[in-house]
C-alpha positions as CSV (number, residue, x, y, z in Angstrom):
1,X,-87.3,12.9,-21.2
2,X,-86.8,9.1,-20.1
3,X,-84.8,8.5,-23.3
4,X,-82.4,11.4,-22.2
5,X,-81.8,10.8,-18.9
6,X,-80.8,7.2,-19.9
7,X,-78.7,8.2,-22.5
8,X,-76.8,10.4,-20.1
9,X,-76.5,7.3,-18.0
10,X,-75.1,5.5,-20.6
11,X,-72.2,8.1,-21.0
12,X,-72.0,8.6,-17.2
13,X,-71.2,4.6,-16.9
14,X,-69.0,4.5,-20.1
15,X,-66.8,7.6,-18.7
16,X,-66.5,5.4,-15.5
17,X,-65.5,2.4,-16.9
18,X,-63.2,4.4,-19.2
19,X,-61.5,6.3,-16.1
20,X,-61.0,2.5,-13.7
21,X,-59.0,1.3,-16.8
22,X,-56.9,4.6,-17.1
23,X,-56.3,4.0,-13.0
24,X,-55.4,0.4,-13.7
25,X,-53.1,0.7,-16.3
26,X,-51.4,3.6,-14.9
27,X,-51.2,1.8,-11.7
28,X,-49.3,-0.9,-13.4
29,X,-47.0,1.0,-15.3
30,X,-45.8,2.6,-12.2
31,X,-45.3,-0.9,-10.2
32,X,-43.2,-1.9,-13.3
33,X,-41.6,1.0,-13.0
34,X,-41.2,1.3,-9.0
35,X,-40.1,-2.8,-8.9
36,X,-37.3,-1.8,-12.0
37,X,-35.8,0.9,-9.9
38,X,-36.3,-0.9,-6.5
39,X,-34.7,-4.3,-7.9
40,X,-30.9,-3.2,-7.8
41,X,-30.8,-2.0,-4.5
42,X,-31.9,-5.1,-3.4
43,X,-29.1,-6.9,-5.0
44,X,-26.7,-4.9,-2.9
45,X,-25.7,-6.7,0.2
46,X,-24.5,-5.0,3.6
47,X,-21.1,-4.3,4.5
48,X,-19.6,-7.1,6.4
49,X,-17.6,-4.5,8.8
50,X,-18.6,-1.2,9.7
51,X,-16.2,1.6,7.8
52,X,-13.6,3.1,9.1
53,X,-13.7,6.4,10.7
54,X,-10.9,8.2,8.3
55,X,-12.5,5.8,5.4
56,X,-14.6,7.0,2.3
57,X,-17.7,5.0,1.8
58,X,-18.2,3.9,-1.6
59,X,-20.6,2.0,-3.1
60,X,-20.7,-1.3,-5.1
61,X,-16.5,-1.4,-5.7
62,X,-14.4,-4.3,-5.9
63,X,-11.7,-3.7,-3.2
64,X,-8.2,-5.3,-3.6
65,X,-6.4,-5.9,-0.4
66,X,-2.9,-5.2,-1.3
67,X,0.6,-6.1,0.7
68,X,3.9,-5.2,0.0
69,X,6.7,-7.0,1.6
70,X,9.8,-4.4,1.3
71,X,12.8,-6.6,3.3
72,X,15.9,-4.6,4.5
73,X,19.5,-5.6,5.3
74,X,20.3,-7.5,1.8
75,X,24.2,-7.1,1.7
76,X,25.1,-8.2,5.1
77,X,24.9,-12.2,3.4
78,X,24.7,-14.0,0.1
79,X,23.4,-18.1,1.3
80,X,20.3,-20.0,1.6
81,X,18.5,-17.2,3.8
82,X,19.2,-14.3,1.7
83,X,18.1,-16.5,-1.7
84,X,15.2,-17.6,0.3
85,X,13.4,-14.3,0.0
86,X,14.8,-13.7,-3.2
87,X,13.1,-17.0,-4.3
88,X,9.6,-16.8,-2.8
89,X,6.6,-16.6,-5.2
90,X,5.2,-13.3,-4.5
91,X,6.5,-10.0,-5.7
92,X,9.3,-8.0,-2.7
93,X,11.2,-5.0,-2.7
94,X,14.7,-5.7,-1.5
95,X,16.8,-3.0,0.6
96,X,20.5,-3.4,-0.2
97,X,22.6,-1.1,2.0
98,X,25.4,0.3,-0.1
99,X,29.1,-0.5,0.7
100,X,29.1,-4.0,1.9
101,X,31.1,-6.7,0.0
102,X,27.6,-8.9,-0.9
103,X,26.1,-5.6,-1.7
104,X,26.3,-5.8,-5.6
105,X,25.9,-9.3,-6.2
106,X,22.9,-9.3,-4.1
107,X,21.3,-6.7,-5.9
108,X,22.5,-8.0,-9.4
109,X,20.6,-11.5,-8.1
110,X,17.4,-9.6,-6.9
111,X,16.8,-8.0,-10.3
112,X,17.7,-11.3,-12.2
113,X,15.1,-13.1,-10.2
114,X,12.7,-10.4,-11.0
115,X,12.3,-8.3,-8.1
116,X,12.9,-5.2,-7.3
117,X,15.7,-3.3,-5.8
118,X,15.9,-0.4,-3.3
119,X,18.7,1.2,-1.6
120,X,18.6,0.8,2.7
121,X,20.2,3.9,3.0
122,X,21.8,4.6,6.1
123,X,21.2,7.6,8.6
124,X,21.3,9.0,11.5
125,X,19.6,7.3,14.7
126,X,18.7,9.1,18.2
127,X,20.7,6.7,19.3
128,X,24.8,5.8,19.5
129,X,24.6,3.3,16.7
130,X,27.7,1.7,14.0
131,X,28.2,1.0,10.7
132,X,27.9,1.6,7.5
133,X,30.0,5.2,8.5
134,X,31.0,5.9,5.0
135,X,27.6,6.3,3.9
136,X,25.4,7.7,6.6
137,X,23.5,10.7,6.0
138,X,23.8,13.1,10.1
139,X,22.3,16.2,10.8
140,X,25.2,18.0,11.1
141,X,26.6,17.4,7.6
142,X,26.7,19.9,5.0
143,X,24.0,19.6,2.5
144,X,26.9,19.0,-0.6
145,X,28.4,16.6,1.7
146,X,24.6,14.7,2.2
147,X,24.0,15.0,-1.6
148,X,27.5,13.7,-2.0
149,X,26.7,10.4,-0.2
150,X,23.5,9.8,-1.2
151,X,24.8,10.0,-5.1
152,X,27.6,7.6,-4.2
153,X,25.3,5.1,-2.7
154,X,23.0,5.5,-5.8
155,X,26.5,4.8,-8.2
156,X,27.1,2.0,-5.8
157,X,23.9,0.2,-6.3
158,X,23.1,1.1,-10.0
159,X,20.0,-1.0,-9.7
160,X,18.3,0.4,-6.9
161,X,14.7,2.4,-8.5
162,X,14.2,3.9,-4.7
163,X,15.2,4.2,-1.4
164,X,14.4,3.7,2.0
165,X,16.2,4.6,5.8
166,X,18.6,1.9,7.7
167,X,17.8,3.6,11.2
168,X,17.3,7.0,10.4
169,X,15.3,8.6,13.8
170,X,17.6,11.7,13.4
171,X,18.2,12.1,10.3
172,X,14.3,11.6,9.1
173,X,13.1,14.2,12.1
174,X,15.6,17.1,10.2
175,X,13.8,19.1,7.3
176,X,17.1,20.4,5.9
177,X,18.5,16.9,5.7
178,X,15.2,15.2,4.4
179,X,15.2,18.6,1.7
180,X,18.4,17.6,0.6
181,X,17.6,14.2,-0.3
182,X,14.5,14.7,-1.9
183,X,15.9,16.9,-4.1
184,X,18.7,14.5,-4.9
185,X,15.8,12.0,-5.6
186,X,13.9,14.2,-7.7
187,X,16.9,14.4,-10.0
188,X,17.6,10.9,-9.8
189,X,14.1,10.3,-10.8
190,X,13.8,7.6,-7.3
191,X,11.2,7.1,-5.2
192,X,11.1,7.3,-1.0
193,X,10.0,5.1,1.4
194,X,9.8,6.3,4.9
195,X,10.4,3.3,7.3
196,X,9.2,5.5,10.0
197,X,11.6,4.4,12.9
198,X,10.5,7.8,14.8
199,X,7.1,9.4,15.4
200,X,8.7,12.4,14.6
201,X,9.6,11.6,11.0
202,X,9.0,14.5,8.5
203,X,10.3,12.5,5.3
204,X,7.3,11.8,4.1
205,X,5.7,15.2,3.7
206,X,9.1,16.3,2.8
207,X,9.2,14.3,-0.1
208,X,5.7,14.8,-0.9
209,X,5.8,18.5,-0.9
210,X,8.9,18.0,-3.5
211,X,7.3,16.3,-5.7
212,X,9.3,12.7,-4.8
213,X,6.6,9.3,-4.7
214,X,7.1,8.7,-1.6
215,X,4.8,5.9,0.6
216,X,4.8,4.8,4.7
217,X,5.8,1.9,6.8
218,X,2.8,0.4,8.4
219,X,4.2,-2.3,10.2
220,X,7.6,-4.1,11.3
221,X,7.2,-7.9,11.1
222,X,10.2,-8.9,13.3
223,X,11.6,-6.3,15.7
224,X,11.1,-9.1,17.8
225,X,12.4,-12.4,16.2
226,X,10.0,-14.9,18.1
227,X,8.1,-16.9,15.6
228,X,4.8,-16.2,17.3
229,X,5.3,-12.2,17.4
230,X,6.3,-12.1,13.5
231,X,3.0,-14.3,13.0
232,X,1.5,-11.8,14.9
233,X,2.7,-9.0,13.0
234,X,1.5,-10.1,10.0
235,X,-2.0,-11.1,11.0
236,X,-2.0,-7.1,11.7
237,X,-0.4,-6.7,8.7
238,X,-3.3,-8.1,6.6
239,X,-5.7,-6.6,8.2
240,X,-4.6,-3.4,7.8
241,X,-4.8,-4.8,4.2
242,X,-8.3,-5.6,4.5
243,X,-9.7,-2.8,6.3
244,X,-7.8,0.1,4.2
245,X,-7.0,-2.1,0.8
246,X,-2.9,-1.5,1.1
247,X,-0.3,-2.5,4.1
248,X,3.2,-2.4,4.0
249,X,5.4,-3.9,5.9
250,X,9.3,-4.3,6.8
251,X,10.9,-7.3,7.9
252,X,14.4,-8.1,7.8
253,X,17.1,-11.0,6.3
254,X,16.5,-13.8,9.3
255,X,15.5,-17.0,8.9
256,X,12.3,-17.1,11.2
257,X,10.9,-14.4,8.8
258,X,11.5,-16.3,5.9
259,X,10.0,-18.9,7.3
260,X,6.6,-17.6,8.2
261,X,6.7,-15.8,5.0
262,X,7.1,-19.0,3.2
263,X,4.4,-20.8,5.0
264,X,1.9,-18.4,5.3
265,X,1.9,-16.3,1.4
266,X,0.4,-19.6,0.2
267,X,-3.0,-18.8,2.6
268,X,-3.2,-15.2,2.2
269,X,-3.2,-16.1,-1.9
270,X,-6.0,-18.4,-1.4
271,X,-7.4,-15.7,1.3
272,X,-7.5,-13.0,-1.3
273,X,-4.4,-11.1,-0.7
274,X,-2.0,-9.3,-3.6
275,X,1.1,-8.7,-3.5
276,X,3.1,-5.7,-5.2
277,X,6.5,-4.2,-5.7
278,X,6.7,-1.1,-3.7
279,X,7.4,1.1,-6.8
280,X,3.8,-0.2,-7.7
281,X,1.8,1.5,-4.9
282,X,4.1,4.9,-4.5
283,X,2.6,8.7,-5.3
């Protein structure tokens, strides 16, 4: 009887011992396993800013803050100021109104110096505003006559991939006018860019609704031509960059533009920023 109850004691113990090292080894497995899955989540740090509200969060992507420096009024001069942009080190789109006696060489130089051309087309404002009267796109022109123009601004500046509006705040806040020209686009194969000199603009859904790449103004650098305000501007130009990873903004031919432009692309470079051609960051 004493040699039974021992032996069951025996196998009692031995069960035991087997059942801790089953408990240890499983314990172990799963810390290995908890600390593999645990470890990359770690690695992720926190977002330096909170999101934006109209912003999609994603997770662990490399974000490229992107400007694009579209610069209207090429055609008015051909000197020092007008080659300056040309000549800076960073991709621009230039906007060469049709019809003006620099208007072709400019554009020939732009291309040759590897940038890219646009046409500043000229339209309607709200306002009483001159020149440029034999290419103007109004309201209250038929749409052949609207197509007409646009086609000979298009022949007049054979190099121009896109366009965008010289004043416009009329013109751009007509759907009929903005129809026509998107479908003159479409068949051109050119893309749109609305400058957006009125809040009650429809070009862009216009041409996005015909199927034209189209993209937004975000911010004029020198409506005001003070040094400090076009410094200004495009301190809020980059961070639009920054926050929503693409800004574009309009400045003009003038020599205090050019010369923030050339002293500060240097810093936003070594800050981070790109720079594109618009035609790069239409759809």
């Amino acid at each position: 009887m004493i040699n039974s109850i021992t032996k069951y004691k025996r196998i009692i113990w031995a069960l035991s011992v087997t059942i801790v090292i089953l408990l240890l080894s499983n314990y172990s497995a799963l810390r290995k396993l908890d600390l593999a899955i645990r470890a990359p989540v770690e690695k992720i740090e926190p977002a330096e800013e909170p999101a934006l509200k109209d912003s999609v969060i994603s997770v662990v992507t490399e974000t490229v803050n992107t400007i694009v420096l579209v610069i209207d009024d090429f055609g008015y001069r051909n000197d020092s100021i007008s080659d300056g942009f040309i000549n800076l080190p960073v991709p621009i789109t230039c906007a060469v109104l049709p019809g003006h006696s620099q208007s072709s060489r400019i554009a020939k130089k732009v291309v040759n110096a590897g940038k890219e051309v646009i046409i500043h087309m000229p339209m309607q404002s709200s306002v009483a505003s001159s020149g440029e009267d034999g290419f103007k796109l109004k309201t209250g022109m038929t749409s052949e006559e609207i197509e007409w123009r646009l086609s000979e601004a298009l022949s007049d500046i054979p190099e121009a991939i896109g366009i965008n509006n010289h004043q416009g705040s009329k013109a751009t806040s007509d759907k009929r006018v903005m129809a026509v020209v998107a479908s003159v686009l479409k068949n051109n194969n050119k893309f749109f860019l609305d400058s957006r000199t009125s809040s009650k603009t429809v070009a862009e859904n216009t041409m996005r609704s015909a199927g034209v790449p189209t993209a937004r103004r975000h911010i004029f650098l020198d409506n005001d031509l003070n040094t400090e305000n076009i410094l200004s501007q495009l301190d809020k130009l980059v961070e639009i960059a920054e926050k929503k990873g693409l800004a574009i903004g309009i400045g003009h031919v003038k020599r205090n533009t050019l010369e923030v432009l050339q002293k500060k692309i240097p810093d936003l470079i070594d800050r981070g920023i790109e720079f594109k051609f618009l035609s790069q960051v239409v759809d």
